[in-house]
Steps between C-alpha positions, in 0.01 A plus 500: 500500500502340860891460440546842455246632758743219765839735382308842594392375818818363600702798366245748671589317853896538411453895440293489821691329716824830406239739543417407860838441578590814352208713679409319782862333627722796365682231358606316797375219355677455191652134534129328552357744216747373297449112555164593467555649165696201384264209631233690312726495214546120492141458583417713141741325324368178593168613440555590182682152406221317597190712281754465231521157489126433544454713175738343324305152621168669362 
């Protein structure tokens, strides 16, 4: 459960970080939003590699 509850958060700060671009920056922002986006991306994915190997250890 904590591996899932690690996705939501990140994916909750990837939809956040478009919506204040979007709202607050008009958009003007769209090149850091989007290395945001993809850091956060890698960061989940590598997240998720790592609690699946520890179950698969278990």
């Amino acid at each position: 459960m904590k591996g899932i509850m690690g996705l939501y958060v990140i994916l909750i700060a990837i939809y956040f970080g478009n919506l204040t671009n979007i709202t607050l920056f008009n958009a003007e922002w769209n090149g850091i939003a989007m290395w945001l986006s993809t850091g956060l991306f890698i960061a989940g994915t590598a997240y998720y590699l790592m609690s699946r190997e520890s179950i698969k250890k278990k």
